[in-house]
C-alpha positions as CSV (number, residue, x, y, z in Angstrom):
1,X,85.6,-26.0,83.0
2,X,86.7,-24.6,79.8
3,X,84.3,-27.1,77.7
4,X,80.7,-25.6,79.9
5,X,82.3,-21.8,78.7
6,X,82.2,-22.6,75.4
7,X,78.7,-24.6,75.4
8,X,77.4,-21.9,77.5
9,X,78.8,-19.1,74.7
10,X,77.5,-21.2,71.9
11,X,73.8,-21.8,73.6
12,X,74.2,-18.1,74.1
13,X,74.6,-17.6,70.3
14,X,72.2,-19.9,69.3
15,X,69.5,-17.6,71.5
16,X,70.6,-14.5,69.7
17,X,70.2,-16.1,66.1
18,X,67.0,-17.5,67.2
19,X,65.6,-14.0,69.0
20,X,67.1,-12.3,65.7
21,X,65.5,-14.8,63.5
22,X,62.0,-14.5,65.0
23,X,62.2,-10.4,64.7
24,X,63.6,-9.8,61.5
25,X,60.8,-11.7,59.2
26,X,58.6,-10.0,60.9
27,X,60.0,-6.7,60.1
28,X,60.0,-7.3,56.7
29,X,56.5,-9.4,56.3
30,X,54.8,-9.7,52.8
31,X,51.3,-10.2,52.4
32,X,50.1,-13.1,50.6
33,X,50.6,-11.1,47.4
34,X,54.5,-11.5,47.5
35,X,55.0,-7.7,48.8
36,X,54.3,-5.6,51.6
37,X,51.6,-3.1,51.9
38,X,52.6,0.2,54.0
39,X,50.5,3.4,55.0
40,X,50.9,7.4,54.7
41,X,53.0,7.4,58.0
42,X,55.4,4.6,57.1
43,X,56.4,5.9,54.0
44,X,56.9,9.2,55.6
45,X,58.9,7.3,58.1
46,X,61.0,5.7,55.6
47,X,61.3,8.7,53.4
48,X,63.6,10.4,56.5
49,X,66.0,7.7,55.4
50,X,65.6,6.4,51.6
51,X,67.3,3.3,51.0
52,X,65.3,2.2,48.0
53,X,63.8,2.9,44.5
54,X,60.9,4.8,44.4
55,X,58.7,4.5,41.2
56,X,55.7,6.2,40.1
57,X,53.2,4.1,38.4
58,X,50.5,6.6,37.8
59,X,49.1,7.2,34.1
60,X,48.6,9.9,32.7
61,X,50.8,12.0,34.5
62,X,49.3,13.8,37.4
63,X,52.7,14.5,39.2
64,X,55.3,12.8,41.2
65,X,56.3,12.6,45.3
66,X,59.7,14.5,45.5
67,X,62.3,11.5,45.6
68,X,61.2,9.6,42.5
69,X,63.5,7.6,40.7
70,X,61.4,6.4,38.4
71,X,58.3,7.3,35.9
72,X,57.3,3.8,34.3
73,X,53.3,3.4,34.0
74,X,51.8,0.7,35.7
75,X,51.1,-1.3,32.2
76,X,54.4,-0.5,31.2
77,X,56.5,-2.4,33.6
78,X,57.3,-5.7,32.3
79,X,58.1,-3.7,28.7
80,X,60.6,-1.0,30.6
81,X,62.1,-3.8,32.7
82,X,65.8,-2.4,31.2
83,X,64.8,0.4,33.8
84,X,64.2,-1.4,36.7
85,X,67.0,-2.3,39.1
86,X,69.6,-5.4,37.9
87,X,69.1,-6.5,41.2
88,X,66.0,-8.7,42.1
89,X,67.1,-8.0,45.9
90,X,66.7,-4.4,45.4
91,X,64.4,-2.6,47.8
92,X,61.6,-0.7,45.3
93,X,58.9,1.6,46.6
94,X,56.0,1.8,43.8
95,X,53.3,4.0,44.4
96,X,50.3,6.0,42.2
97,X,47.8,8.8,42.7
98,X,45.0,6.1,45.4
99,X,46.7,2.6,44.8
100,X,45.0,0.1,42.2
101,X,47.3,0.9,39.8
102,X,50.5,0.6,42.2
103,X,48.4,-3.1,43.2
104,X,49.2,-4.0,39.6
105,X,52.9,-2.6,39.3
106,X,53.9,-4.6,42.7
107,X,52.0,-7.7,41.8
108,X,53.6,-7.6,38.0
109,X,56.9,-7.3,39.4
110,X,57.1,-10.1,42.3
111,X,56.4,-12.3,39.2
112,X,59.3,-11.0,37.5
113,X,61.5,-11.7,40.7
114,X,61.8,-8.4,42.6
115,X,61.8,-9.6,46.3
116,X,62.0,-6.4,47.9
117,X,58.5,-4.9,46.6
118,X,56.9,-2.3,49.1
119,X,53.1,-0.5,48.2
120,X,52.8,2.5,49.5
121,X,48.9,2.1,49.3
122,X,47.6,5.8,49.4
123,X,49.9,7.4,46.8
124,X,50.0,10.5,45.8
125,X,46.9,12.1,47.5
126,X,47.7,10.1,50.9
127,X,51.2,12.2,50.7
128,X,49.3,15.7,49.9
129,X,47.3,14.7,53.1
130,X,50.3,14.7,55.2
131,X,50.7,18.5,54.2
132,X,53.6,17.4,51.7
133,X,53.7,18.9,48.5
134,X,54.0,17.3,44.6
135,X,56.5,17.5,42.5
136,X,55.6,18.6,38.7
137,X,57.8,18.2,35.3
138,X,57.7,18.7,31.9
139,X,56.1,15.9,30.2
């Protein structure tokens, strides 16, 4: 009796790893690019909680989303890579004023290794459309 108990337990773990298994890629899906893509409403969603590095891309200047860790132009990445994270595993948020240049900075660094790259595809002006306001510095 106590051998069907413990195949029982164990089929029941192997169902939980295998449900687990089949959700958790899916949360965390890259395009074909080697990063994931998200809208004006995710990021807000994610902001709530931030867990990650969040870069601005965006030459020249034309302000930053409150939150930024980092101001590294687009072109600039592989040259300031001292300012990235150590970790390649680290989550990084990279956005710019509409996206093509953010396109460039994710792309640029899932070659250099970064796993954990996340577009926020409308930038800047996606965020001023939610009714959220920029940040601006001295340059």
């Amino acid at each position: 009796m106590l051998r069907k108990v413990d195949r029982l337990g164990f089929l029941r773990k192997l169902i939980v790893i295998g449900v687990l298994g089949s959700i958790v890629p899916m949360a965390w899906s890259m395009d074909e690019s080697g990063y994931k893509n998200i809208s004006e409403g995710q990021f807000v969603t994610i902001m709530d909680q931030k867990d990650f590095v969040l870069i601005n891309v965006h030459i020249p200047y034309g302000g930053e989303i409150p939150k930024t860790d980092l101001l590294i132009p687009f072109n600039a990445i592989e040259q300031q890579r001292s300012d990235l994270p150590k970790d390649k595993d680290t989550k990084i948020v990279v956005y710019c004023r509409t996206g093509p240049m953010a396109d460039v900075a994710a792309e640029k660094m899932v070659r250099m290794g970064y796993t954990r790259v996340i577009h926020f595809k409308g930038g800047m002006n996606a965020w001023k459309k939610t009714g959220r306001p920029l940040l601006f510095k001295q340059q």
